[in-house]
PAGU-972527 format. One line per 3 residues: number of its first residue (from 1); their letters; for each residue y, x negated, z negated of C-alpha. Coordinates in pm, whole numbers. Layout:
BEGIN
NUM) a) Y:X:Z  ...
//
This chain:
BEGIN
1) xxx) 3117:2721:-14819  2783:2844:-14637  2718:3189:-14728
4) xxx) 2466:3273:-15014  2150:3339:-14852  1962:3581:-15098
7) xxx) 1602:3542:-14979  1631:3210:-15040  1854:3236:-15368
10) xxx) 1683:3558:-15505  1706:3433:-15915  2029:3367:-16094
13) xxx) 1946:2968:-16123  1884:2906:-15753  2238:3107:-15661
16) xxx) 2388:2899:-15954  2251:2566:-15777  2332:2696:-15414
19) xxx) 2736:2618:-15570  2691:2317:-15774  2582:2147:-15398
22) xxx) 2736:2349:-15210  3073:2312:-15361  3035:2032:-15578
25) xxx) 3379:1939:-15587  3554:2303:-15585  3679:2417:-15947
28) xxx) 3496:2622:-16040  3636:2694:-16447  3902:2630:-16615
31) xxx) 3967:2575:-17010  4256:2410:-17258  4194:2131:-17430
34) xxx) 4484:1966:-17640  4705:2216:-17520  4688:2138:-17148
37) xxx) 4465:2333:-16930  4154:2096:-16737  3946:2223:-16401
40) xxx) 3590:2184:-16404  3435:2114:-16060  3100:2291:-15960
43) xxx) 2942:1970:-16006  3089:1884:-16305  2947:2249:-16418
46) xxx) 2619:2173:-16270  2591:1845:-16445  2660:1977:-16793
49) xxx) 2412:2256:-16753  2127:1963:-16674  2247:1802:-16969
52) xxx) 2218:2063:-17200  1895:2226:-16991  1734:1863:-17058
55) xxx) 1822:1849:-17416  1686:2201:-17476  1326:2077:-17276
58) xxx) 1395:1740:-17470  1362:1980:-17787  1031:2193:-17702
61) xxx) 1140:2493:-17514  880:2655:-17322  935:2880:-17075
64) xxx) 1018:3212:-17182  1147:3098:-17563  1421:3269:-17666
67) xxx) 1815:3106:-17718  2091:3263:-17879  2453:3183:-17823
70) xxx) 2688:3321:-18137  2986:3244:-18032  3374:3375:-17904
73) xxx) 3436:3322:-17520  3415:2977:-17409  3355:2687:-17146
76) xxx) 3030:2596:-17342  2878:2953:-17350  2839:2977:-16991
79) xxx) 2753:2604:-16994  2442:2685:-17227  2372:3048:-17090
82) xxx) 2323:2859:-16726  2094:2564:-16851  1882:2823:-17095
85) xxx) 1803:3027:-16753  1749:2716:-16558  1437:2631:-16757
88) xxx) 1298:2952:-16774  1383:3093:-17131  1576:3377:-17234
91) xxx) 1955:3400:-17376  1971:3621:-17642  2323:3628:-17725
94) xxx) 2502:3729:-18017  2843:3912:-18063  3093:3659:-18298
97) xxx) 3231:3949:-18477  2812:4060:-18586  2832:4065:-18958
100) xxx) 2571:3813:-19159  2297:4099:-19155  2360:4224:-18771
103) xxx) 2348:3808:-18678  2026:3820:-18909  1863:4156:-18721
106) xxx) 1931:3991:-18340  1825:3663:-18422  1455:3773:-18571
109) xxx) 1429:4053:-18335  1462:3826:-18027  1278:3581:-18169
112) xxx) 1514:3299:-18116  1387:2931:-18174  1693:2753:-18105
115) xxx) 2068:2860:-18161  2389:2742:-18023  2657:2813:-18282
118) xxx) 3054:2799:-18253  3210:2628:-18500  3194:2637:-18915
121) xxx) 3234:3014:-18965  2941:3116:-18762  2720:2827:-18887
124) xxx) 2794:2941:-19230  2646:3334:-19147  2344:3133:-19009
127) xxx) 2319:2891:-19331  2355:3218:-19537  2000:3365:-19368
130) xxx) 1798:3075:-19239  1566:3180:-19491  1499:3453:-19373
133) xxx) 1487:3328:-18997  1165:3074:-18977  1113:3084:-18593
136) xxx) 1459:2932:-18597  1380:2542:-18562  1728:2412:-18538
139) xxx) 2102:2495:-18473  2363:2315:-18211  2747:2349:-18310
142) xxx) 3005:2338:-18052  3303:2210:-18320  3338:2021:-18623
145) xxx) 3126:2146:-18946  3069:2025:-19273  2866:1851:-19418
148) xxx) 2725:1629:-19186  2388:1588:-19319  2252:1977:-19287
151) xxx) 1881:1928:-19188  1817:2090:-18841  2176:2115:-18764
154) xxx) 2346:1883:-18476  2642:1857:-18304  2687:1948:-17915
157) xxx) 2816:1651:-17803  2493:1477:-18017  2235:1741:-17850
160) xxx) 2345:1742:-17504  2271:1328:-17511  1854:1410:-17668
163) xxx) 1750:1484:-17284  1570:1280:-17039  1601:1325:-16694
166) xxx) 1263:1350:-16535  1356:1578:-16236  1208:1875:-16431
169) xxx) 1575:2049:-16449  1548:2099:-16084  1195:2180:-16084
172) xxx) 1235:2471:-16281  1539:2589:-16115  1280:2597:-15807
175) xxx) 1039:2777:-15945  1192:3017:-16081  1120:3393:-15939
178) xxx) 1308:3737:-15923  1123:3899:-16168  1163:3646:-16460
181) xxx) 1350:3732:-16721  1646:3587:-16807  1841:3723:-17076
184) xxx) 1843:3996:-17296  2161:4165:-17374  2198:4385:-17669
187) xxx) 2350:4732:-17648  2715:4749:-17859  2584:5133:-17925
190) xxx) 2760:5371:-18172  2436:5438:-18348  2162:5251:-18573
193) xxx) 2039:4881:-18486  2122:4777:-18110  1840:4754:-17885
196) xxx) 1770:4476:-17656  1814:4570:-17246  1559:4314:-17106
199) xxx) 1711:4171:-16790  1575:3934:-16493  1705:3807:-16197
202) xxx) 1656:4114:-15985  1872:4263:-16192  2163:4080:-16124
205) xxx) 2087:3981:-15788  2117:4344:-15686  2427:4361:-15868
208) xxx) 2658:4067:-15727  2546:4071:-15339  2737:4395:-15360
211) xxx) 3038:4377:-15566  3268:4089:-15386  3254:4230:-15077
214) xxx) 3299:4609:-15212  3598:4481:-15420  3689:4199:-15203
217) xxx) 3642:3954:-15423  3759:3589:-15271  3683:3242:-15342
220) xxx) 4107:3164:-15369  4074:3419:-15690  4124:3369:-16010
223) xxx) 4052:3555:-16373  4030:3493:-16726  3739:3552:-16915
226) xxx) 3821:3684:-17308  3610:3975:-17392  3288:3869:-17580
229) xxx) 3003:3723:-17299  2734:3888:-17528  2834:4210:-17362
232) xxx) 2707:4303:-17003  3056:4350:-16889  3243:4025:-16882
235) xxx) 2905:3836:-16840  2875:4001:-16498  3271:3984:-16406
238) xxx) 3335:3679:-16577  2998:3465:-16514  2781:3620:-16284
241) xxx) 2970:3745:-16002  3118:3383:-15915  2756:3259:-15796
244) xxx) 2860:3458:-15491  3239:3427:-15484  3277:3102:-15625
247) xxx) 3621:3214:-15758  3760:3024:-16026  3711:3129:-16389
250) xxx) 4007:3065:-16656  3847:3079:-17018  4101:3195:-17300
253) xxx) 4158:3023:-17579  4090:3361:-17790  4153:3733:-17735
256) xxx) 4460:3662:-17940  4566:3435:-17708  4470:3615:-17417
259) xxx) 4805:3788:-17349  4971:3447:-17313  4668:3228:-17116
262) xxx) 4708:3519:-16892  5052:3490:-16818  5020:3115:-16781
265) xxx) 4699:3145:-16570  4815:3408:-16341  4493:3594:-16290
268) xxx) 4449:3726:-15930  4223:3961:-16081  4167:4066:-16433
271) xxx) 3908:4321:-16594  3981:4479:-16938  3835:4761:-17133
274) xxx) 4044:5057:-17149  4163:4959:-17502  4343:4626:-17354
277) xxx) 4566:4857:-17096  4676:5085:-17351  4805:4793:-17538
280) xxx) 5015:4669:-17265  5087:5043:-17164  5241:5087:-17542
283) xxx) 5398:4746:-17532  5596:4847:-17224  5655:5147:-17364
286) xxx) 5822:5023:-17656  6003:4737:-17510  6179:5036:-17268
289) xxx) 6263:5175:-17592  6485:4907:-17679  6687:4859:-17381
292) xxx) 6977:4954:-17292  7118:5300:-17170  7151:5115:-16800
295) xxx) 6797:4940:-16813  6662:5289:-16899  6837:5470:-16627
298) xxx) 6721:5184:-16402  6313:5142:-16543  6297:5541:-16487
301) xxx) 6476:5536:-16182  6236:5289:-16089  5936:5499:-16263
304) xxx) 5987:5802:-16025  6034:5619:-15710  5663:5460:-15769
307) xxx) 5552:5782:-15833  5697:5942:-15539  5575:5647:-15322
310) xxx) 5175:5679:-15435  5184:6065:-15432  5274:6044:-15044
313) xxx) 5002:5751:-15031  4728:5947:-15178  4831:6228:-14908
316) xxx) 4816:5951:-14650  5166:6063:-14567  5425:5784:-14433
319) xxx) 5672:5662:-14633  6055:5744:-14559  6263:5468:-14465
322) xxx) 6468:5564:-14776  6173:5530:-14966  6055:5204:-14815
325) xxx) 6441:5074:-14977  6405:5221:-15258  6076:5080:-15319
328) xxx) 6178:4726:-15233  6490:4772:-15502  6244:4893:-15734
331) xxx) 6014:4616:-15665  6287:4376:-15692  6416:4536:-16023
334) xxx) 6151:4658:-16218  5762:4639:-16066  5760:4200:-16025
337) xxx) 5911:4208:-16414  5564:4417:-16518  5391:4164:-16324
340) xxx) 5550:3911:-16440  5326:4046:-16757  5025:3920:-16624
343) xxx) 5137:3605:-16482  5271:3740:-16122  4971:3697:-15885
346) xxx) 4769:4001:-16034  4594:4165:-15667  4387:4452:-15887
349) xxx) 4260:4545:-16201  3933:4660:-16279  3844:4873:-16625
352) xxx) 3506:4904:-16770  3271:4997:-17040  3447:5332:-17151
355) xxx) 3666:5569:-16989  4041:5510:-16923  4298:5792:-16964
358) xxx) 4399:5841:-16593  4747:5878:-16720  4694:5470:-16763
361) xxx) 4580:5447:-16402  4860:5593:-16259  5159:5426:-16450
364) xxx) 5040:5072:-16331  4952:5205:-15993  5360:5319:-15961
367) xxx) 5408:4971:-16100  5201:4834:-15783  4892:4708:-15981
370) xxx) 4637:4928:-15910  4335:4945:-16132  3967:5001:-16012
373) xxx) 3763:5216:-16279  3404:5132:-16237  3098:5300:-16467
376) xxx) 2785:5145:-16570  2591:5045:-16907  2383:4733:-17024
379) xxx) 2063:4928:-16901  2226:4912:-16549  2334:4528:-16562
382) xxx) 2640:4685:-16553  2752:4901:-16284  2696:5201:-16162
385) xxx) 2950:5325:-15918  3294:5180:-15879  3641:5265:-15744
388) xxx) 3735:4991:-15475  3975:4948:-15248  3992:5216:-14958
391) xxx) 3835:5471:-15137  3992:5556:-15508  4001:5905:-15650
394) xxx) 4168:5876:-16014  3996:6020:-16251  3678:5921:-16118
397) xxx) 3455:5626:-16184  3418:5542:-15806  3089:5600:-15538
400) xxx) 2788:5498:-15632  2678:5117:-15564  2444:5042:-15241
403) xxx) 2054:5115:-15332  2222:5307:-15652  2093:5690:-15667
406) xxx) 2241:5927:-15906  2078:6298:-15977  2261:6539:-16234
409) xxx) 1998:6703:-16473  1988:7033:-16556  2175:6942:-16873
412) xxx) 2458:6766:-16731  2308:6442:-16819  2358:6191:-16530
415) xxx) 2025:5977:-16415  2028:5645:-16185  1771:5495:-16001
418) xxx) 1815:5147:-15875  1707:4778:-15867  2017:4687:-16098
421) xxx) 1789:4917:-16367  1675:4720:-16669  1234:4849:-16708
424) xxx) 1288:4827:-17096  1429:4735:-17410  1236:4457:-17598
427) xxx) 1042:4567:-17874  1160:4917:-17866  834:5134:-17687
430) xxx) 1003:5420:-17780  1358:5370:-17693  1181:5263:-17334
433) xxx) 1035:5590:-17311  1318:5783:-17389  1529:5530:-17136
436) xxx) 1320:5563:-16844  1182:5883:-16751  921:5914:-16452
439) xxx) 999:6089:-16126  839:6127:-15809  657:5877:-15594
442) xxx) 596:5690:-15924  969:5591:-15981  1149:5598:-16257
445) xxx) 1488:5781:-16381  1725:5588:-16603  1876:5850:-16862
448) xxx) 2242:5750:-16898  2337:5955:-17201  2654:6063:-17016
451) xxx) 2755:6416:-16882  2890:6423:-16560  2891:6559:-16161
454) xxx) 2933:6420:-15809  3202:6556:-15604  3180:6665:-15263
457) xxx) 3311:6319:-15161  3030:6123:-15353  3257:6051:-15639
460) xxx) 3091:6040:-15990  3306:6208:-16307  3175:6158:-16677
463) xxx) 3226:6457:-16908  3189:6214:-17208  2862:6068:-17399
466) xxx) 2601:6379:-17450  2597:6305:-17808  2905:6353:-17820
469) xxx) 2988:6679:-17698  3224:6901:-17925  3109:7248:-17898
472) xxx) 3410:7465:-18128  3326:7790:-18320  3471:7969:-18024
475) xxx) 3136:7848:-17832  3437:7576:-17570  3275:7296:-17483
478) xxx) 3503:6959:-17512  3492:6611:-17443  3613:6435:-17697
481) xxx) 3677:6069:-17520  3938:6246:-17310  4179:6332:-17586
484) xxx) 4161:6055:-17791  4191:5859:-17473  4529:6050:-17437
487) xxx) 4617:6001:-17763  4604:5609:-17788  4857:5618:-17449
490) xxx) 5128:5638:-17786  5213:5335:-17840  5186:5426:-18245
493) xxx) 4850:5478:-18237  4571:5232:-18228  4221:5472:-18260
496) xxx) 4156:5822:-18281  3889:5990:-18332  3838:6358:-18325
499) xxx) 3633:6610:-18471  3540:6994:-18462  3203:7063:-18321
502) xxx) 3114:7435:-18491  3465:7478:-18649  3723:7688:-18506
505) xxx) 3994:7412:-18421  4010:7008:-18309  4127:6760:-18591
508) xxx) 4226:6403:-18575  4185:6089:-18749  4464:5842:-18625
511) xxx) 4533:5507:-18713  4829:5356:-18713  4961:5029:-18438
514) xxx) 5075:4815:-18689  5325:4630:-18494  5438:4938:-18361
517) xxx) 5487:5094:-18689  5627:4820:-18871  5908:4837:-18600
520) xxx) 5965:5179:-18648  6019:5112:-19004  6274:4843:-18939
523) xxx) 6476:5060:-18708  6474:5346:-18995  6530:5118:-19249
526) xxx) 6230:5227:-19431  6082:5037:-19704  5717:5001:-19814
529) xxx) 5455:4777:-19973  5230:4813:-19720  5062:5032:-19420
532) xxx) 4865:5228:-19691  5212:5271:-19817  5407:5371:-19482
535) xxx) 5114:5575:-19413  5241:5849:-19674  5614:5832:-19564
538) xxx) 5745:6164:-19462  5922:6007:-19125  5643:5876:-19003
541) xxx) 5410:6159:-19045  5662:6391:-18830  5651:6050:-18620
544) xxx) 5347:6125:-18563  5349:6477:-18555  5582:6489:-18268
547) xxx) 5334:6231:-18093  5051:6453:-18103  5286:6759:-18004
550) xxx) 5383:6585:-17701  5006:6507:-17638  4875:6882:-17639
553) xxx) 5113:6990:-17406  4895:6784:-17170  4574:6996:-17305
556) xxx) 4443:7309:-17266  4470:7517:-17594  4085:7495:-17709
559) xxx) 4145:7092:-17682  4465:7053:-17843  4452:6904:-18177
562) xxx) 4587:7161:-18460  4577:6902:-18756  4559:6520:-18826
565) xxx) 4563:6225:-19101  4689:5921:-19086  4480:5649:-19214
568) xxx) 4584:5358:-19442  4439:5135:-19233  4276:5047:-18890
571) xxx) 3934:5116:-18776  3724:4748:-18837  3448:4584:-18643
574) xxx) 3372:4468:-19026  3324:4789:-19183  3075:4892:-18851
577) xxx) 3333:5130:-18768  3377:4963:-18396  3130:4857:-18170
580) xxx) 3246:4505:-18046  3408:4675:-17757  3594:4882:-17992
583) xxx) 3457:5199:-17960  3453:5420:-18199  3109:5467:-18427
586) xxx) 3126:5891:-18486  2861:5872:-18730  3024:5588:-18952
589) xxx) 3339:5675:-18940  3283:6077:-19007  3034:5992:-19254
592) xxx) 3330:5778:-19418  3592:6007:-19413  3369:6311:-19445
595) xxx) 3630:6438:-19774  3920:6411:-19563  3779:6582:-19233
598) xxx) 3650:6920:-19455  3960:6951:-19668  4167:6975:-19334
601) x) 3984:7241:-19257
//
């Protein structure tokens, strides 16, 4: 493969054509169909975004119209995405969990004129506001709907066969420029209506010349794509970053299914929120807890001899030759069974789009898997600064990215200047201002929203989000993210959120792991109705009570958290209490529980 040549493939669609000739018959994706899983070639990817880019020209697009994609993960997402960009309009996607109203809200505020919709329960959110949506001219379904006869409603496999090839595809492709945009991609924020980052090429040009190479990155790699493609994350890891790889892409069937594609896949690399480690962290965790005396002599055993190994690593201090055997026992033993977990050719890790507990980072790095922690936003296309091999300080979110500048405000705030920047939010004049501050020389200052400071090494902390900021009656400031981050390493506890800014002492809202709990019951031989029901059980609150104790022995004393409540019942994506990367909305969830979070006070 000739190596991308970025003055002459400066826009996403030219880098994206660069592989479907250049590599026409390397895979380039993989996805199941009838239980069996089928590699797409380059040129098989190249010819099904023509199709679907004719079809959409075949249909009226103009450069610049707006698309939106509602729909989970899939083949036919980035399919769609690639031919919308091709001709010159916009993808505006849309997160599959969005409620009716929040599809309704991104839909008119992008002004979308076509949609491409995933299967029945999606079309039926669309059906329930079309009304309301009259830019919207017509709807393409991936799957099976009913009925048939729905006016402006069509099938994929019907719509990708309306095109004509006149040569125009290409012709587009050529023409297009840096400075076009290409997508928007709407912020998953904890407060009010999500605002649209308005990206172009640029953008993400300046993001993936950098990123193989600093991660090392190969074309023999491997991931699997799962988490939602309407967030900047996995569009840039999952999509993006291949037009200068040209690694192979696995799609999973569903996040549900994602634990077992990965393990049939075998990922060479694999990026996950924070919230995705913890779940494997708890499921080891808890799968220890049921072995035997011997397999937990052995697993800890095994446990400390990592941790000896990557303390005298981090020191840059050789390893004893009774180390090295040790290791290689351990290796044998325990560390290939954990990756055996993620399908046994896992090379790194990379977490994104909120802070890990480092407590996380370290377990899998005695395991052998070390995980990268990177830091960026949607108004950054993504990344900011990144751990990467060579140079990892845990705890940290990595040195900054090449043509990336960072300054530290007065307040702590954290500011970035660089060509990865998005120059404003659609629609939103006042958001923009607020975004983009002006420095010298006529540039301008992104504000991130996050505390933070640069070490003397170049490596950037965060604090936590500004907003969010806990400042106690006893004038300590805390950072909020950091404890519940340490509190969701239990494996009993799925969210947390804590609370205490101008009252003398932390509190806690936990929710329960209900897989975790419901185990817990069946080894104590409790019985219940339901988790409402378990909630109020007298062993598991001192379950939980002795959870949290163990936790605060980690904190300092202003941070540790004096009282809790157990919730009946998980934090929901439905009930706008999770943004679709599952953090926790403060406002909507304090606002909620407002009763509770006085009287334990």
């Amino acid at each position: 493969m000739s190596k991308l040549d970025f003055n002459i493939c400066n826009t996403v669609p030219k880098a994206f054509l660069h592989h479907v000739t250049e590599q026409k018959h390397d895979i380039s994706n993989w996805s199941k169909v009838k239980g069996v899983w089928e590699p797409q070639t380059w040129g098989e990817y190249g010819a099904n975004a023509k199709k679907i880019g004719q079809a959409l020209l075949a249909s009226g697009m103009n450069p610049g119209d707006k698309v939106s994609i509602l729909s989970q993960t899939r083949l036919e997402w980035v399919m769609c995405d690639m031919a919308i960009m091709c001709i010159g309009c916009v993808t505006a996607p849309v997160y599959h969990s969005n409620t009716k109203e929040q599809v309704h809200y991104i839909a008119e505020h992008s002004d979308a004129r076509l949609m491409f919709i995933e299967d029945q329960e999606q079309l039926d959110k669309i059906l329930g506001i079309w009304d309301r949506l009259p830019k919207v001219e017509k709807a393409v379904v991936f799957d099976a709907y009913h009925p048939k006869d729905l006016p402006n409603v069509i099938s994929f496999a019907d719509f990708i066969e309306t095109g004509i090839d006149d040569g125009s595809f290409e012709q587009r492709i050529e023409s297009s420029k840096p400075e076009e945009v290409i997508s928007f991609i709407y912020t998953s924020g904890t407060t009010g209506h999500p605002k649209a980052g308005v990206i172009n090429s640029d953008n993400v040009i300046s993001m993936i010349k950098h990123l193989p190479d600093l991660l090392d990155i190969r074309k023999e790699d491997i991931s699997v794509a799962y988490l939602p493609l309407a967030h900047i994350a996995e569009r840039l890891l999952g999509h993006f970053l291949k037009l200068v790889s040209g690694n192979e892409t696995a799609f999973a069937e569903s996040i549900e299914d994602m634990p077992d594609n990965t393990r049939q896949v075998g990922p060479t690399i694999m990026f996950g929120t924070p919230r995705v480690y913890e779940k494997y962290y708890a499921r080891i965790s808890t799968g220890i807890g049921d072995a035997t005396w011997v397999q937990k002599k052995v697993y800890n055993w095994s446990v400390e001899t990592g941790r000896k190994r990557s303390k005298l690593l981090s020191k840059k201090k050789s390893i004893p030759i009774t180390l090295k055997f040790k290791s290689a026992m351990a290796k044998f033993l325990i560390y290939n069974k954990i990756k055996d977990i993620f399908g046994g050719r896992i090379r790194f890790m990379i977490s994104g789009a909120a802070p890990i507990s480092p407590e996380i980072i370290h377990y899998f790095k005695w395991m052998g898997i070390t995980i990268y922690e990177a830091y960026g936003m949607t108004e950054t296309t993504g990344v900011i600064s990144c751990n990467k091999p060579g140079f990892v300080k845990i705890g940290s979110v990595g040195q900054l990215l090449p043509e990336t500048e960072v300054k530290i405000a007065d307040d702590g705030e954290i500011c970035a200047r660089a060509p990865q920047n998005i120059k404003k939010y659609y629609k939103n004049e006042e958001a923009t201002n607020e975004l983009m501050k002006p420095g010298s020389n006529g540039s301008f200052w992104l504000h991130t929203g996050d505390v933070g400071h640069i070490d003397e090494d170049g490596y950037l902390f965060i604090t936590d989000r500004k907003k969010d900021l806990i400042i106690t009656a006893g004038g300590k400031n805390v950072a909020p993210q950091n404890i519940e981050n340490l509190l969701k390493t239990s494996p009993y506890v799925s969210q947390a959120m804590v609370f205490g800014d101008k009252k003398p002492y932390l509190i806690a809202l936990i929710t329960m792991d209900e897989d975790e709990i419901a185990k817990f019951a069946r080894d104590h031989k409790l019985l219940y109705q339901d988790l409402a029901d378990l909630s109020k059980k007298k062993e598991v609150h001192e379950l939980y009570r002795q959870e949290v104790h163990n936790k605060n022995e980690k904190l300092a004393s202003y941070e540790t958290i004096k009282k809790f409540f157990i919730l009946e019942e998980d934090f929901d994506q439905d009930k706008d209490e999770l943004t679709p990367t599952l953090k926790v909305r403060r406002k909507v969830v304090t606002e909620r529980y407002r009763d509770i979070l006085e009287n334990l006070y």
